[in-house]
DRENTOR-726787 format. One record per residue (C-alpha): y, x, z. Coordinates in steps of 0.05 Angstrom, whole numbers, plus 32768, in hexadecimal, padded with zeros to 4 digits. Example, Ala and Ser with C-alpha at 12.3 -4.5 7.8 and 13.67 -1.06 7.14 Angstrom:
REM residues 2
7FA680F6809C/7FEB8111808F/
REM end
This chain:
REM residues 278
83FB87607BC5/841587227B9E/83CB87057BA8/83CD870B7BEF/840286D97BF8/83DF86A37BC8/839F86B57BF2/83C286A37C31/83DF86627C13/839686487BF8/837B86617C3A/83AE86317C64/83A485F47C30/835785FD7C36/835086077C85/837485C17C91/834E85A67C63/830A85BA7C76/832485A27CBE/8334855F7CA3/82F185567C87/82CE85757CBC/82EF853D7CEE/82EC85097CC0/82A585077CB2/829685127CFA/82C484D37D06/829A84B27CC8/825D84C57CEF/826F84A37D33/828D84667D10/824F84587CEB/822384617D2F/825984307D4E/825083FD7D0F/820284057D1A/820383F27D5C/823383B37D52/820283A27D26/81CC83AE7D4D/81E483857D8C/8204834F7D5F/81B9834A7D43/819883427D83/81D283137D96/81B982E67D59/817582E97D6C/818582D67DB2/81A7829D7D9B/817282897D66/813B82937DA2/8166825F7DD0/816E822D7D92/812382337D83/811B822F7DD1/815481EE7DD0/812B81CF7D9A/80E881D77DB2/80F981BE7DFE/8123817A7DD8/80DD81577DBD/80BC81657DFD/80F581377E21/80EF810A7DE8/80AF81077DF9/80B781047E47/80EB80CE7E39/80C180A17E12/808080A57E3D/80B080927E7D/80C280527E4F/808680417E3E/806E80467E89/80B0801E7EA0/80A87FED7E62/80847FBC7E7F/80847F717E65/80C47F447E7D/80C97EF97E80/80E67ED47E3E/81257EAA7E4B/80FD7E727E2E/80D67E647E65/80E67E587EB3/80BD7E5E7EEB/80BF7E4B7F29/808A7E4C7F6F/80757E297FA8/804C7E367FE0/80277DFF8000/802E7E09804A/80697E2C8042/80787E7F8047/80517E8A807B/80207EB9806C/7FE57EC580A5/7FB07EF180A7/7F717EE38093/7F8F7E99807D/7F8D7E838035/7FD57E7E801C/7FDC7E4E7FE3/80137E4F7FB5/80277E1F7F73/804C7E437F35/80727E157F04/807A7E2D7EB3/80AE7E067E8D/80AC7E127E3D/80F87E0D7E32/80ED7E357DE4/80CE7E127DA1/80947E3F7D9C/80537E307DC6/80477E667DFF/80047E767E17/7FFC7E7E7E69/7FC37EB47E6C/7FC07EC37EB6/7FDF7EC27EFD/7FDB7EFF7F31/7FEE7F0D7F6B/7FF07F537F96/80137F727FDC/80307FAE7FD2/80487FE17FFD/80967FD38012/80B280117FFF/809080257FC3/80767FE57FA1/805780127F6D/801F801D7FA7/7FE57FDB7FAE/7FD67FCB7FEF/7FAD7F8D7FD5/7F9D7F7A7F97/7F7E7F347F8B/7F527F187F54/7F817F067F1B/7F767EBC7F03/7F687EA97EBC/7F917E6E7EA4/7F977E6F7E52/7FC17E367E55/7FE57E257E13/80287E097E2D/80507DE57DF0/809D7DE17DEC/80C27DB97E21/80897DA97E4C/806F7DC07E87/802E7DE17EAC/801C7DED7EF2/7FEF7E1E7F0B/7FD37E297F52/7FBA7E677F6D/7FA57E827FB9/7F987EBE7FDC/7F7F7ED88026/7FAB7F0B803C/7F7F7F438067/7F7C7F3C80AF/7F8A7F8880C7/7FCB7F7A809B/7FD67F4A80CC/801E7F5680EE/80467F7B80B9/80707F818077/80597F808035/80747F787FF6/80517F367FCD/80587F3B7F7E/80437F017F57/80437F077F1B/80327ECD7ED9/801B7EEF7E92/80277ECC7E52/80367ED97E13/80567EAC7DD6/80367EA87D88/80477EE07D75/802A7F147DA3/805D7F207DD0/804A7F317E14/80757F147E56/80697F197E94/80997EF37ED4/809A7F0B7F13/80977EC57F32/809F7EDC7F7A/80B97F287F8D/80C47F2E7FDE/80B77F558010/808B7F2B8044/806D7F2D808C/80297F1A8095/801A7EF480D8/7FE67F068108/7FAD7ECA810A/7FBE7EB28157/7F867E7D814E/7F3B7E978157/7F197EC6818B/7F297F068181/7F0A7F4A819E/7F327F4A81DE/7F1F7F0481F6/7ED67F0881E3/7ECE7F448208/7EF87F268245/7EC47EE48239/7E8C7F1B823E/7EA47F3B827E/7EAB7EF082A5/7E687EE38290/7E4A7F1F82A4/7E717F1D82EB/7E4D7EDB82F0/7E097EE482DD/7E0C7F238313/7E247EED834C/7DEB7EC58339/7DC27EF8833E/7DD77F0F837E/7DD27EC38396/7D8C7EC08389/7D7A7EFD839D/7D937EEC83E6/7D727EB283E6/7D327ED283D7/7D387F048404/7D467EBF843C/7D057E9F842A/7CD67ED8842E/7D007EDF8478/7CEE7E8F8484/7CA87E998469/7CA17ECF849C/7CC47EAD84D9/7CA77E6284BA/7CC77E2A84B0/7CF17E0784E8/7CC17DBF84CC/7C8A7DC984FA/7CB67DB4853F/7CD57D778553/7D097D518528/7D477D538559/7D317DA4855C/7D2E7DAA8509/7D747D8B850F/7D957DAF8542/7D787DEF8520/7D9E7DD684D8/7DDC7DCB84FC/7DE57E11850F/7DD27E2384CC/7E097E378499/7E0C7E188455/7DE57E55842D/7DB17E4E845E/7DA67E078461/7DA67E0D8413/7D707E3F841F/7D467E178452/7D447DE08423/7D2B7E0C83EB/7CF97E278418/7CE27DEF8441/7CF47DAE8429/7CD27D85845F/7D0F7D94848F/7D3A7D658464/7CFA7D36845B/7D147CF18481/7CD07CFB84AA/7CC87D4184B2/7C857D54849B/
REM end
């Protein structure tokens, strides 16, 4: 009997415990799953974020790259402030089709160094895009070595096309040269948007075919002309000739003749306007 009680005592210290750990490791359990899965979606999380870096990193040198390839295409060569240039067109800036248009460019060396003048072109481009050629002429070859302070004129011509004839274009001229030591300029001497003129001088398709048409309406009266006065002398050569009668009779007879047929009696027989009638 006195065991019972110190049964029942160990009993209710060991129950609560073995509750407590029960619980506890159960809570141990779920915590660590919890932990594992922090870790888990932190991990991905990280590897996300190293994916978008590596992605970040790898799409910067391609617009490095993009960057530099649109300066190099935009790059191209500008004037030097030691030079001027300036232009001159000869008869003006009119520009008609199928005209030569002839123009004079000036180069002043205003540096120390020697520049070299290598060529002069000249192009029409289309007005809103002048990235587009509508014309490109022949660029000229100069090689001119121009030394400080002095000058050098150049003179250069061009026909514009004649079905531009009428409308806008943009006209680029442009002079290359370069100084010493290599380095490449180019001045746009004259950059404008320009209207070409129709050529007004000349025959063009409209009149030559009008000229055709006159000429053909002519040759057809002619035609008709001499065919009725064919068809009056075979008629005379039937009837005969009024020569054969008396002279106040051949007269008489004329003056009731119209003009076509007098023209055609004297075609067919002359001796009726022969001063003696045979």
């Amino acid at each position: 009997m006195r065991l019972l009680p110190r049964l029942l005592l160990l009993l209710l210290l060991v129950f609560p415990a073995t509750f407590l750990l029960r619980g506890g490791s159960g809570g141990s359990v779920a915590v660590a799953q919890d932990l594992t899965e922090d870790e888990e979606t932190v991990e991905d999380s990280i590897i996300e974020d190293e994916d978008d870096e590596a992605e970040v990193e790898e799409d910067e040198p391609t617009d490095l790259a993009e960057d530099k390839e649109e300066e190099d295409v935009s790059g191209e060569p500008e004037a030097s402030p030691s030079a001027d240039t300036t232009i001159l067109f000869v008869k003006g800036e009119d520009f008609p089709a199928n005209n030569i248009v002839k123009f004079l460019v000036g180069f002043t060396n205003k540096g120390t160094e020697d520049f070299i003048v290598e060529s002069l072109d000249a192009s029409f481009r289309y007005p809103q895009d002048y990235q587009f050629y509508i014309q490109n002429f022949t660029a000229l070859p100069l090689n001119t070595v121009v030394p400080p302070q002095r000058q050098a004129t150049f003179e250069y011509s061009f026909i514009p096309a004649e079905p531009m004839g009428g409308r806008p274009f943009g006209l680029v001229i442009n002079l290359n040269y370069k100084d010493l030591n290599g380095n490449v300029f180019q001045d746009a001497v004259f950059n404008q948007t320009v209207t070409i003129i129709e050529r007004e001088d000349g025959l063009d398709g409209e009149t030559i075919f009008m000229y055709m048409f006159l000429a053909g309406l002519g040759l057809l009266v002619v035609v008709g002309l001499h065919q009725l006065l064919e068809s009056r002398k075979i008629k005379l050569h039937q009837e005969g000739c009024p020569g054969n009668g008396h002279r106040s009779d051949q007269w008489d007879l004329m003056s009731k003749c119209s003009f076509v047929q007098q023209f055609s009696l004297y075609l067919t027989c002359p001796n009726v306007f022969r001063p003696d009638g045979n």
